[in-house]
C-alpha positions in Angstrom: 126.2 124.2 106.9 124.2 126.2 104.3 126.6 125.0 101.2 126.3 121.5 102.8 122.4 121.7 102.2 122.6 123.0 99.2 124.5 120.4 97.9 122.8 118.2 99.1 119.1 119.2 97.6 121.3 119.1 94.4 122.3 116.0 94.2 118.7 114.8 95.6 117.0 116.7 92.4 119.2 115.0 90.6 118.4 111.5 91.5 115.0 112.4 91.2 115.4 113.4 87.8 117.7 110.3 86.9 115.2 107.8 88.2 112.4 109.6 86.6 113.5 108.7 82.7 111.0 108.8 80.0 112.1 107.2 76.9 111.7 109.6 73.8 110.6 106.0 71.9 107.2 105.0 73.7 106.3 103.1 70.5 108.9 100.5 70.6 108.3 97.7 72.8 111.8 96.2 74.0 112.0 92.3 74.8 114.7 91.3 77.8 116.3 88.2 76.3 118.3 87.0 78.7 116.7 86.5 82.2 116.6 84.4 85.4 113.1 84.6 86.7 113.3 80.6 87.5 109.9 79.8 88.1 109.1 81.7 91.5 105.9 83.0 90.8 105.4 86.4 93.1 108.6 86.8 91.4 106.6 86.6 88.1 104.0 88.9 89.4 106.6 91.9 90.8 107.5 91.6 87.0 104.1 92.4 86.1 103.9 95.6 88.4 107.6 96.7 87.3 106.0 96.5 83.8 103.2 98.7 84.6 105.4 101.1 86.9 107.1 101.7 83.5 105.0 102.2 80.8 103.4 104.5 82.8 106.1 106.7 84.2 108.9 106.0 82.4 106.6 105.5 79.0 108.8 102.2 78.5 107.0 98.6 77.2 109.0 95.9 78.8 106.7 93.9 76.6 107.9 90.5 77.2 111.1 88.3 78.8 113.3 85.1 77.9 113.3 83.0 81.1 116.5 80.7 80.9 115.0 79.0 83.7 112.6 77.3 85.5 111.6 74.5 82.1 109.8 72.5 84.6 107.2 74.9 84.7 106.7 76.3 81.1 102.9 76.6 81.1 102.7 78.0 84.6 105.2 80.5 84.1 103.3 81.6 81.0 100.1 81.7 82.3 101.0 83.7 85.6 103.0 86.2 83.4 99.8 86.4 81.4 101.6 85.4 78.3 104.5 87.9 79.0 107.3 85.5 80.0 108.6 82.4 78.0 111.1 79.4 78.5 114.2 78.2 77.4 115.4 74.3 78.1 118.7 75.0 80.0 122.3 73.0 81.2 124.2 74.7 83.9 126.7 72.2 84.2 127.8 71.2 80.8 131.1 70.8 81.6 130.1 67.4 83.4 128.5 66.7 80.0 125.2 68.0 78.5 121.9 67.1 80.2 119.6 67.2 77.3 119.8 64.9 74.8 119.6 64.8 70.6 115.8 64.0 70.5 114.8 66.4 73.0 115.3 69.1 70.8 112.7 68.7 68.3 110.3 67.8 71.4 111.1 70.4 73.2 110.7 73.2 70.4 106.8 71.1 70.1 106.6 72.0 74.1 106.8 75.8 73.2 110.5 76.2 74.2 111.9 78.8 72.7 116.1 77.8 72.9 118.4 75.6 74.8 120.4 77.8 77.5 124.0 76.0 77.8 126.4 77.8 80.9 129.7 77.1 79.0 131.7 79.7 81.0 134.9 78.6 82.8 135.2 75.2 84.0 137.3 76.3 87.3 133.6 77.7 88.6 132.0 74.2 87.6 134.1 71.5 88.2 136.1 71.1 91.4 140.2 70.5 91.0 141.1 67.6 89.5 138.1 66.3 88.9 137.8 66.4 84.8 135.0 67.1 83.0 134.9 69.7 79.5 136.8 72.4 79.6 135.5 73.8 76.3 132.1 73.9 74.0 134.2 72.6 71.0 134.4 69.0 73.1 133.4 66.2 70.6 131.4 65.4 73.1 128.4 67.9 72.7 128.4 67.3 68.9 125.3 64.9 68.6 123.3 67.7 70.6 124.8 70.5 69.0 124.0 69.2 65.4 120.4 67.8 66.7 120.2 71.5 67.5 120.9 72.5 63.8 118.5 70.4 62.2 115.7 70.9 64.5 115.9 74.8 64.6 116.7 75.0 68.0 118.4 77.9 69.0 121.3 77.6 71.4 119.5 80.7 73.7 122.5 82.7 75.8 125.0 80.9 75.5 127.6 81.5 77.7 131.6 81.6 76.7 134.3 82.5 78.7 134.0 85.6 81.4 134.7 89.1 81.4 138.6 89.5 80.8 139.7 93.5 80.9 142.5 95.3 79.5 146.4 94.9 80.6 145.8 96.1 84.4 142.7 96.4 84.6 141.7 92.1 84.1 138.5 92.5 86.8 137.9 89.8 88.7 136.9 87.4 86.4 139.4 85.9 83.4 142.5 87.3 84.8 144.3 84.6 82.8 144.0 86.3 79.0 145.5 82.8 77.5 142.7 80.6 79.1 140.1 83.2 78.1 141.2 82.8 74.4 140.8 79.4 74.5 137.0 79.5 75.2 136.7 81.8 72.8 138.1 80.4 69.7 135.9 76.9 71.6 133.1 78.9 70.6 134.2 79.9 67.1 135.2 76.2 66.2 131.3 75.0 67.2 130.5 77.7 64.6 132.9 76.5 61.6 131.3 72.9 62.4 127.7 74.0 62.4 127.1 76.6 59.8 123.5 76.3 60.2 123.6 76.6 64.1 121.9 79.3 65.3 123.8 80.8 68.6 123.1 83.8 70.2 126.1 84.2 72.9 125.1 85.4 76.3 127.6 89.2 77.0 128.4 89.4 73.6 130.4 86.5 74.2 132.6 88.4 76.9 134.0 90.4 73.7 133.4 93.6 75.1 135.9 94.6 77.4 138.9 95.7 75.2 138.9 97.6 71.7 140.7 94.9 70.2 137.6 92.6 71.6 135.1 94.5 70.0 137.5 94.2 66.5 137.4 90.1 67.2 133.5 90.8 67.4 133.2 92.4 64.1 135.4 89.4 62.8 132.9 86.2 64.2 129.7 88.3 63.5 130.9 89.0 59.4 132.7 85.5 58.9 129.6 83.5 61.0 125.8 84.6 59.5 124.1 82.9 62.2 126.0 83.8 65.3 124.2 86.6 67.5 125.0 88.1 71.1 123.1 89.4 73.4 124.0 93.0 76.0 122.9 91.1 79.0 125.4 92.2 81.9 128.0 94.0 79.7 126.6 98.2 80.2 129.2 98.5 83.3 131.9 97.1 81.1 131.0 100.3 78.4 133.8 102.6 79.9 136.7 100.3 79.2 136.8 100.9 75.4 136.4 103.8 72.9 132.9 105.4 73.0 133.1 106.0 69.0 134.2 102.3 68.3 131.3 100.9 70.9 128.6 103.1 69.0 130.0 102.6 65.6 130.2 98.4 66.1 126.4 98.5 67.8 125.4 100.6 64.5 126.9 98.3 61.9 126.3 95.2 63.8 122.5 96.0 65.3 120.9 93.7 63.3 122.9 90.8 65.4 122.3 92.4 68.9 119.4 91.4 71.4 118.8 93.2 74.3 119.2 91.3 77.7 120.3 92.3 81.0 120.8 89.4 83.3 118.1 90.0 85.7 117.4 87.5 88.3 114.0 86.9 90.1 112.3 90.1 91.8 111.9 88.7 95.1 110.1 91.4 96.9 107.8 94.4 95.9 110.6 96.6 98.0 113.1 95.7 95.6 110.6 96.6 92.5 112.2 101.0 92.4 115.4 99.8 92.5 115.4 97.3 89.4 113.4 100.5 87.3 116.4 102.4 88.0 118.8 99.3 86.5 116.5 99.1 83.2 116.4 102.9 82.9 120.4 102.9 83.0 120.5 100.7 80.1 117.8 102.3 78.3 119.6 106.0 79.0 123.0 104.6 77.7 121.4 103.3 74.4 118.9 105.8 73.7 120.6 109.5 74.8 124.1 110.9 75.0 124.0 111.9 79.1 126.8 110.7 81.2 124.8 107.4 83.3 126.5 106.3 86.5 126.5 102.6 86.2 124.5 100.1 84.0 122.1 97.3 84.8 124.9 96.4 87.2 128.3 98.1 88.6 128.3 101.8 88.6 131.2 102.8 86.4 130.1 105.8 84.5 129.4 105.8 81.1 128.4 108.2 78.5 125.7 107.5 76.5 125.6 106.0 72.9 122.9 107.8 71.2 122.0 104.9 68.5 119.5 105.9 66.0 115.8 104.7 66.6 116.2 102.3 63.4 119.2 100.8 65.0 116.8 100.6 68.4 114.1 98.8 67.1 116.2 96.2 65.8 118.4 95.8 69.1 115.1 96.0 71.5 112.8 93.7 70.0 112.8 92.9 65.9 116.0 90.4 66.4 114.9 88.4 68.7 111.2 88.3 66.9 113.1 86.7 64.3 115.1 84.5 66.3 112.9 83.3 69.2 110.7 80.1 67.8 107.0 81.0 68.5 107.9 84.8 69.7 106.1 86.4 66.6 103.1 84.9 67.8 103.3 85.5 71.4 104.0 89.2 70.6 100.8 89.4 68.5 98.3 87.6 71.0 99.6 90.6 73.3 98.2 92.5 70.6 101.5 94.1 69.2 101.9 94.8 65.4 98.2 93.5 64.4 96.9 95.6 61.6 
């Protein structure tokens, strides 16, 4: 009975500990990329307080987030974040064909969007069997909005490619079928050769993160295409499948084409406000410190922390997607960062 409390009280000083993280880099604000706060506006506000909770216990600035909803609401959603959250245009359903069209996107960049969100993952969780549709970006079909997108500057914000496909027994749940997964890969890398100009950043690091050899293709698409990007939304639990020294090395020599993200959906309820610190401190632990973390923003595979260089922080947290967000530079100073 008396080991039984002991070990218990251990592992409760533990968790204390764990959910009590305090960044060693207070100065550098970090922006969440790629996130589903719709427009659900007490939603908005439990941001607010998570925000607060975490600059001032975890010393942590979630200065600002990419909402790749909720477009019908733009200038409500900014003003309730107090200038905190902005808006992406979004498709959820491209396979069926793209919603927006050409002359939106110049329009819609005027509107203070920041990107067009386009959900291009597998058509089999779209379109029921036999019914048709796109299978793949490359379709001939998106080119007048994709090069409409090129000339107007409009980013294609998270876009999403394929789904999470694991190494030779270990697929996941997701792409089991490795052929198929391929397929909307090199979908993706054909809209690249056609639109050199195209600015993409690809939601999950374009689901090139599960496998070493992956993580080799990623190195490939970033050098050969200068304006492609990803983003780290959802991909922390995925961390354990490859080599730790090939994950760090690839986020060092890459970090000036990596946004942060994680994926996170509306905070419903003030209840659930602890629980979501502990998700963003995961990811921060992993990228910031060497420590073993038990899990990432989701899943709790453990993973052992990547210890990147602050350099190499700054430019993954925030300085990437100031330079790739239309209109961020000056959201980011009206909040009063980086103003002499």
């Amino acid at each position: 009975m008396k080991i039984k409390l002991i070990f218990s009280c251990l592992i409760m000083f533990s968790m204390v500990g764990y959910s009590q993280f305090v960044t060693q880099y207070p100065d550098i604000p970090r922006i969440d990329v790629h996130t589903h706060t719709n427009n659900n506006y007490q939603g908005i506000r439990n941001y607010l307080a998570l925000r607060k909770a975490m600059l001032s216990d975890n010393k942590i600035d979630l200065a600002m987030l990419i909402n790749l909803n909720g477009e019908q609401a733009i200038d409500t959603i900014l003003e309730v974040s107090q200038g905190r959250i902005t808006t992406c245009i979004n498709d959820y359903e491209p396979q069926r064909g793209l919603a927006h069209k050409p002359e939106e996107m110049s329009s819609s960049l005027g509107k203070g969007y920041v990107g067009y969100k386009i959900w291009h993952g597998p058509s089999s969780r779209v379109l029921k069997e036999g019914e048709g549709g796109i299978k793949y970006f490359d379709n001939p079909a998106h080119e007048p909005v994709l090069t409409a997108m090129e000339k107007a500057g409009m980013p294609g914000a998270s876009i999403h490619i394929a789904d999470p496909n694991g190494p030779f027994g270990n697929r996941g749940k997701w792409a089991t079928d490795p052929v198929e997964y391929w397929r909307q890969v090199i979908g993706l890398e054909r809209v690249l050769q056609r639109h050199p100009g195209l600015v993409i950043i690809a939601a999950h690091c374009a689901w090139l993160i599960c496998q070493d050899a992956q993580i080799d293709f990623l190195r490939y698409m970033l050098s050969a295409y200068p304006n492609f990007y990803v983003d780290l939304a959802a991909t922390f639990q995925y961390f354990y499948l490859v080599d730790h020294a090939n994950l760090r090395d690839f986020l060092i020599e890459y970090s000036d084409r990596i946004v942060y993200g994680t994926d996170i959906g509306s905070i419903r309820r003030q209840e659930e406000i602890p629980a979501y610190i502990e998700r963003y401190s995961r990811t921060f632990r992993i990228l910031e410190t060497d420590q073993m973390v038990e899990g990432g923003f989701f899943g709790m595979n453990p993973v052992k922390g990547l210890n990147l260089p602050k350099d190499v922080l700054e430019r993954i947290y925030y300085k990437n997607a100031m330079k790739l967000y239309p209109g961020l530079v000056d959201k980011m100073n009206k909040l009063g960062y980086f103003q002499d």
